[in-house]
VOGU-3710 file (C-alpha; in Angstrom, 3 decimals, decimal comma):
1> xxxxxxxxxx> -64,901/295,036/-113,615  -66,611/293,410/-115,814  -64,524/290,106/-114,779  -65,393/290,733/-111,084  -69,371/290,807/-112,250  -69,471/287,604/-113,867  -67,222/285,882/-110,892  -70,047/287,008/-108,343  -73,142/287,131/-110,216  -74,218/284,790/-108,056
11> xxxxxxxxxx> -74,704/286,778/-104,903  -74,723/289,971/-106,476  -78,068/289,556/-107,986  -79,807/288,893/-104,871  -78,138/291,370/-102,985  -79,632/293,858/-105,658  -83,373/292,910/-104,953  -82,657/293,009/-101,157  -81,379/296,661/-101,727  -84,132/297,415/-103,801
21> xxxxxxxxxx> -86,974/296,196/-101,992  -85,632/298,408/-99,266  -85,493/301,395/-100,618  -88,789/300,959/-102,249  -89,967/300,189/-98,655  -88,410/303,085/-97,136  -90,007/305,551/-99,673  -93,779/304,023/-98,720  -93,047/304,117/-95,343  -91,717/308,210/-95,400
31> xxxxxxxxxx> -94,612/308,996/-97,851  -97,466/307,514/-95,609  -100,018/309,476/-92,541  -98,053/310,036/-89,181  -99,589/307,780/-86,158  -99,519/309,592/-82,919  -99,024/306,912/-79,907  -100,977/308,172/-77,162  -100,400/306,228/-73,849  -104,267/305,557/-72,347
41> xxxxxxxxxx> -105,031/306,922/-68,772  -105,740/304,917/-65,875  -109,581/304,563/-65,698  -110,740/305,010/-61,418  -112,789/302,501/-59,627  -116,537/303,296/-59,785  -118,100/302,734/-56,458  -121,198/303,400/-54,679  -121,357/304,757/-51,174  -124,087/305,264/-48,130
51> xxxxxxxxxx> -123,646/308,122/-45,670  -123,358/306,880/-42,102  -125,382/308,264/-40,104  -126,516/307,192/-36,146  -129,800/306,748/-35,538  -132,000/304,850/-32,511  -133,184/301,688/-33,599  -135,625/299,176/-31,919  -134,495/295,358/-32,162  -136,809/292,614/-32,554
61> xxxxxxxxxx> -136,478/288,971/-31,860  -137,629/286,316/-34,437  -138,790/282,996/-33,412  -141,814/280,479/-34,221  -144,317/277,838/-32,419  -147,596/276,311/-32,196  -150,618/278,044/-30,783  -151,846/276,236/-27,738  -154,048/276,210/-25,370  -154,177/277,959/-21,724
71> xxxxxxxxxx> -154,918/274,478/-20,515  -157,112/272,220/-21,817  -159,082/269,655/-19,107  -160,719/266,409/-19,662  -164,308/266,302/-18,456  -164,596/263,676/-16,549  -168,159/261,907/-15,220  -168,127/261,490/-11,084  -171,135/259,185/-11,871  -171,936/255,982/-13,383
81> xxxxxxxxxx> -175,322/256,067/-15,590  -176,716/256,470/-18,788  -176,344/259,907/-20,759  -179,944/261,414/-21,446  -179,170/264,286/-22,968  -176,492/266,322/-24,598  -176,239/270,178/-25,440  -176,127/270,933/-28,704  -172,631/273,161/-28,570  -170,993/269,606/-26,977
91> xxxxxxxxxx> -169,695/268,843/-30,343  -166,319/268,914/-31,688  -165,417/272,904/-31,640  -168,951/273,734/-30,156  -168,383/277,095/-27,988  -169,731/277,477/-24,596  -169,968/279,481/-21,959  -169,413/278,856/-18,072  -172,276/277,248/-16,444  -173,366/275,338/-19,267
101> xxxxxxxxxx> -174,815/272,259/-18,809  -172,899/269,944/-21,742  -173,883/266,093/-20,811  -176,821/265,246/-18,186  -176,447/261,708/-16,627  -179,828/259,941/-15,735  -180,772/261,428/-12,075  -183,846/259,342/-11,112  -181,648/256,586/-8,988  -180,126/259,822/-7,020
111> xxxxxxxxxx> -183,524/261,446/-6,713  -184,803/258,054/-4,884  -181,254/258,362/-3,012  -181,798/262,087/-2,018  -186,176/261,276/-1,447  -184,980/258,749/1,764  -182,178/260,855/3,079  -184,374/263,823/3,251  -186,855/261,107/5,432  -183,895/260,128/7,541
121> xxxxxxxxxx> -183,158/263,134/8,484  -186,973/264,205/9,402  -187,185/260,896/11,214  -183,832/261,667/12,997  -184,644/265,383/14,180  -187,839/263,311/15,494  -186,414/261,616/17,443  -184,189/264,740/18,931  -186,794/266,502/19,592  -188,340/263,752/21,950
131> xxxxxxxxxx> -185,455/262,937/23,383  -184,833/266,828/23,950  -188,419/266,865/25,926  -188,100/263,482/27,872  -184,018/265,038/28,685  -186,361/268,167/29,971  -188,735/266,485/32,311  -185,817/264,946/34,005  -184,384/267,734/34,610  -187,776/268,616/36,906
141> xxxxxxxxxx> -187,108/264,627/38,452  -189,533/263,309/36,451  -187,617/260,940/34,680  -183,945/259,671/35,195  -181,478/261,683/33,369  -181,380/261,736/29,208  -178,475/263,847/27,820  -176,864/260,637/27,011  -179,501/259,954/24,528  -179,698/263,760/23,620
151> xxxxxxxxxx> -176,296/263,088/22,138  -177,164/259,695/20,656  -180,120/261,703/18,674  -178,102/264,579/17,741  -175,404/262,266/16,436  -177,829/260,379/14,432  -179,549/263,850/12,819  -175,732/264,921/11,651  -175,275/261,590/10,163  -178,242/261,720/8,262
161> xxxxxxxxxx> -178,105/265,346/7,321  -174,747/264,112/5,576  -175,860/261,568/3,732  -178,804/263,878/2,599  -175,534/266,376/1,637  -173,773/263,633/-0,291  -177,228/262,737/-2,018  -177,917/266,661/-3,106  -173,967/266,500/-4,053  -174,513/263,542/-6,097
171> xxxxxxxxxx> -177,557/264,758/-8,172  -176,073/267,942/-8,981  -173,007/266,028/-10,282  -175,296/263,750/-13,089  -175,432/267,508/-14,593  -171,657/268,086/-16,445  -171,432/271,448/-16,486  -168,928/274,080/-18,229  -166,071/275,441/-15,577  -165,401/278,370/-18,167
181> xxxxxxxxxx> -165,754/280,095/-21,251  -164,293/277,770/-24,047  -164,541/275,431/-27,044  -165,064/271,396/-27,191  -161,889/270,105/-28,714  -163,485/266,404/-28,964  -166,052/264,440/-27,347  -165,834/261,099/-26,443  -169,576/260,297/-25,115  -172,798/260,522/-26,786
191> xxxxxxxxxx> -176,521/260,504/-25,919  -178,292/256,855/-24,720  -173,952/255,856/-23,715  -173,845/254,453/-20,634  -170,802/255,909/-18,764  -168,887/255,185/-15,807  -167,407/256,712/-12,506  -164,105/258,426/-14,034  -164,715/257,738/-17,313  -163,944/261,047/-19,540
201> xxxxxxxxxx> -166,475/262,541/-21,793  -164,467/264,964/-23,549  -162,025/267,324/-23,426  -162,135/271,307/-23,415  -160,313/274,230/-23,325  -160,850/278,017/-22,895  -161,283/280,773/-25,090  -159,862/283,528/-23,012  -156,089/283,176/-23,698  -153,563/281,580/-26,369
211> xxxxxxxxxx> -150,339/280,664/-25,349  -147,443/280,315/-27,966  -143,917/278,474/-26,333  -141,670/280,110/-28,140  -137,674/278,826/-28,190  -134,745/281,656/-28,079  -131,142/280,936/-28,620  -128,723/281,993/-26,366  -127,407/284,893/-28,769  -130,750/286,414/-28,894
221> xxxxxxxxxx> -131,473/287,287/-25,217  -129,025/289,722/-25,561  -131,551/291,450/-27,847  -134,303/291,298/-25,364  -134,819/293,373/-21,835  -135,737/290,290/-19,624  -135,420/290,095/-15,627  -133,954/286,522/-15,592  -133,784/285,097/-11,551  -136,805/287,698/-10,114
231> xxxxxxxxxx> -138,920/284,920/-9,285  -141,671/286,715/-10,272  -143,900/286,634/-13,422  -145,533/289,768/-12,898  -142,366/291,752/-12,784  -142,050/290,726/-16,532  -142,352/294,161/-18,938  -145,036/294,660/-21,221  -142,880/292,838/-24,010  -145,022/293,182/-27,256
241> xxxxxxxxxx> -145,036/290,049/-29,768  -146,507/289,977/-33,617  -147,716/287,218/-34,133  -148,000/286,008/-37,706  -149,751/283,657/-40,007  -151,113/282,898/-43,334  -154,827/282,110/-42,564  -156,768/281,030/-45,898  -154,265/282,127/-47,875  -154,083/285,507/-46,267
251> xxxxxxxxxx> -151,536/287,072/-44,376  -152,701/287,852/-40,969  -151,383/289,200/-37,677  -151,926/289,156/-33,900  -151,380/291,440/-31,405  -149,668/289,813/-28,096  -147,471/290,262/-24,977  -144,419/288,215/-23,607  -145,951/286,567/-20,590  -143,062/284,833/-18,541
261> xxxxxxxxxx> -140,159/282,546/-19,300  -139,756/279,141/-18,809  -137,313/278,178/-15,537  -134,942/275,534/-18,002  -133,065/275,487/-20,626  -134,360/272,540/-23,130  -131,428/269,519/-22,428  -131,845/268,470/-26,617  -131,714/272,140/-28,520  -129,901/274,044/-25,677
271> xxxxxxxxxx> -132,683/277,217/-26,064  -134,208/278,693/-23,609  -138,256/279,121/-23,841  -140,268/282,060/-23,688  -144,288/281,918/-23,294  -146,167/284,942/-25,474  -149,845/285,275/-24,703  -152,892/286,473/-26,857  -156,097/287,462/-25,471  -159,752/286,801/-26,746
281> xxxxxxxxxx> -157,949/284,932/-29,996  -161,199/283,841/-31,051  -162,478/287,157/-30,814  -165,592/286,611/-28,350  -165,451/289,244/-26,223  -164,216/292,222/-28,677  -164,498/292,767/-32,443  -160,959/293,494/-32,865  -160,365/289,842/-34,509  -161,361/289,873/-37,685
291> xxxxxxxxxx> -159,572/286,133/-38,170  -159,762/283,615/-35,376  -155,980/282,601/-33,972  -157,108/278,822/-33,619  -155,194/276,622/-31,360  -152,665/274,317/-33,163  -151,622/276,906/-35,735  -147,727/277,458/-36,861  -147,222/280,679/-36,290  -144,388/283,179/-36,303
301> xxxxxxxxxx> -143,747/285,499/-33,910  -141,697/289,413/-33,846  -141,033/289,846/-29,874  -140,126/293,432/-29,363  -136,633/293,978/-28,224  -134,822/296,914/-26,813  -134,108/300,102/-27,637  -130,670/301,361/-29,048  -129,684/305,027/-28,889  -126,964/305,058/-31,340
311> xxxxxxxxxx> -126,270/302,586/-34,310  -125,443/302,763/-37,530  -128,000/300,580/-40,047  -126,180/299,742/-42,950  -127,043/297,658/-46,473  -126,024/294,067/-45,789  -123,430/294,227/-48,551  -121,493/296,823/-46,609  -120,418/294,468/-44,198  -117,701/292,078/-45,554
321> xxxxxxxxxx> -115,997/289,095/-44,003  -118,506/289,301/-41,064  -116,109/292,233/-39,200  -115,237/295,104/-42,012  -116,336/297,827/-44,097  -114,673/299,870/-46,462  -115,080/303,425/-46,274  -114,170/305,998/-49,094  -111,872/308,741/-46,862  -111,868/312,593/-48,008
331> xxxxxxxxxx> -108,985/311,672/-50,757  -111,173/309,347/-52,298  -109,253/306,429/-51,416  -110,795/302,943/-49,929  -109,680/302,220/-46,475  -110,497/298,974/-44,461  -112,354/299,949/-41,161  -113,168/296,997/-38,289  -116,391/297,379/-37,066  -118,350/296,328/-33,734
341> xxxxxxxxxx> -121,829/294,355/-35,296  -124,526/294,504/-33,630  -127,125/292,028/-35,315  -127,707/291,351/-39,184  -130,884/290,297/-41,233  -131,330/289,519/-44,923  -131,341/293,384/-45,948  -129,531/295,269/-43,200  -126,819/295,148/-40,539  -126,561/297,239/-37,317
351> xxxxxxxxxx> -123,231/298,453/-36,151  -122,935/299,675/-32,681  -118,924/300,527/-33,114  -116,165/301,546/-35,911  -117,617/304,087/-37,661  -118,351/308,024/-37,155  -121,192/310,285/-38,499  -120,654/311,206/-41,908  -118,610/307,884/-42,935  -118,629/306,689/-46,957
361> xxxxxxxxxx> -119,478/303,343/-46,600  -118,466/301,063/-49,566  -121,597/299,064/-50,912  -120,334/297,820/-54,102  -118,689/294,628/-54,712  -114,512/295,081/-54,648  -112,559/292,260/-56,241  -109,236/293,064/-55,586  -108,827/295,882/-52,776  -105,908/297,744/-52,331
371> xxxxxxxxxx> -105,631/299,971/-49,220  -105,517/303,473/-50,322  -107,139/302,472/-53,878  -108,008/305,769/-55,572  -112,003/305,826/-56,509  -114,875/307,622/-58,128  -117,835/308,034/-55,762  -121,936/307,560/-56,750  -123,520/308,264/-53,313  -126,647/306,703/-52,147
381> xxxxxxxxx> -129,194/306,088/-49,679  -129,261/302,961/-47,338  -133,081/302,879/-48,435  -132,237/302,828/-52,383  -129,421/300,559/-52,075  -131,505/298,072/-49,977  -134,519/298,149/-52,874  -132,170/297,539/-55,637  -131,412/293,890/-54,370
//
């Protein structure tokens, strides 16, 4: 034996440790705490839903455009002469009102004009009047017969009646005076100018009625109760537009009406044009304009659209991919549901098809969906889900 341990000493001794070491290792590992494994459960999807519910819902139309004028005229002098005196409101934005005399030309040549028509004409009805009475005695035989001349004097009394006319016509005209209610835009004439026949003085425009051209895509008509092809303007509904602003610094509003469309479609942008209307926007007439709607302002306008029985108004972030929601069915599972929308905006979208009263609509973001995905439900309000973006 002894023999056999010296021949193999070799390997022996480190078989020895390796035993060793084990059975040291086995007697820790039988003497130390028992682990229980426990296999963790499968944590559910958190989501958070919105009720569906139909509702009637009013859609509006969005669009934008510069406040204009219902016309705006050039005065124009139908006079030559010197300007000798000038209101004081026919300055640039001066108001006035119809009737006004705004720029008075120098009458005295068409005073002189209108003194010797008036004494042509006295001279010519003169004359009628004896050739009337000489036309009467030869009626009697007393003279040869007159009506010839009659006429001749008659003729000659019209004539100079008319050029009396055109001499009245032509002093009234050296007084420019207001056709309507408005505002002076600019003036281009001034007191001691001498002016001629044509030449404009200024231009105006009235205060009655602001006009906004407003330009509407194809995809929003849709939105909009219009009778396109009537021919008529006055069959138009009472279409209500907003019109908006910041005036000063200060958000301000407008109330006004849709007043006709335009009969083209715009050959550059492809949109059609409607025309909105505001009346009084400088607030003349009534006190219910606190802030003037001047002409030339941006402004954005809310045209009100028509009305929708039944549609579902969702949080934008329910619709995904432009065409689905996902809606939590009665097992708590996530299906995909196609919807029918209507319109969206920044906050909400309005679907007229796909869904039924009561739905769970999905409103929280879904990385990786899984038809029939089992899910834990937090249900909201489309009102609290829309103020926590």
């Amino acid at each position: 034996m002894n023999h056999f341990f010296t021949r193999n000493k070799r390997w022996l001794g480190p078989l020895a440790v390796v035993a060793a070491a084990y059975v040291v290792a086995t007697v820790i590992r039988n003497s130390g705490p028992t682990i229980d494994v426990i296999t963790p459960e499968r944590q559910q999807l958190t989501v958070r839903t919105v009720t569906a519910e139909p509702s009637a819902a009013r859609l509006t139309v969005s669009s934008q455009g510069e406040v204009a004028a219902q016309y705006m005229i050039d005065l124009v002098s139908e006079l030559p002469g010197n300007v000798v005196s000038v209101a004081p409101a026919f300055v640039n934005g001066g108001y006035f009102a119809k009737g006004d005399t705004l720029l008075e030309i120098d009458s005295t040549d068409y005073e002189l004009v209108k003194i010797r028509a008036a004494a042509s004409v006295a001279e010519a009805n003169e004359d009628l009047e004896i050739e009337k009475s000489e036309a009467e005695l030869a009626s009697k035989g007393l003279f040869p017969l007159r009506e010839a001349k009659v006429a001749s004097a008659e003729a000659r009394v019209a004539s100079a009646k008319a050029v009396l006319s055109q001499a009245e016509a032509d002093l009234r005209r050296t007084r420019i005076k207001a056709p309507f209610d408005g505002r002076v835009l600019f003036t281009s004439a001034d007191f001691g100018q001498y002016i001629g026949k044509g030449q404009s003085v200024g231009r105006i425009f009235p205060t009655a009625i602001a006009e906004i051209r407003l330009p509407l895509a194809d995809q929003q008509l849709r939105y909009l109760s219009l009778p396109f092809g009537t021919g008529n303007n006055e069959a138009l509904p009472n279409v209500p537009v907003v019109i908006k602003a910041d005036v000063g610094g200060s958000a301000t509003e407008w109330s006004g009406y849709l007043h006709r469309m335009e009969g083209a479609v715009d050959d550059d942008s492809r949109v059609w044009y409607a025309v909105a209307r505001v009346d009084d926007p400088y607030g003349i007439q009534t006190e219910t304009i606190d802030v003037p709607l001047a002409m030339g302002v941006f402004v954005e306008a809310e045209i009100e659209g028509r009305q929708i029985d039944s549609v579902y108004r969702l949080p934008r972030m329910a619709l995904r991919d432009q065409e689905y929601v996902l809606v939590v069915d009665s097992d708590s599972r996530l299906r995909r549901r196609e919807v029918e929308v209507l319109r969206t905006d920044y906050e909400t979208v309005l679907i007229s098809d796909g869904l039924s009263p009561g739905d769970k609509v999905c409103v929280s973001p879904v990385e990786v969906f899984v038809d029939g995905l089992s899910v834990r439900v937090i249900d909201q309000t489309v009102a609290e889900t829309v103020a926590e973006k």
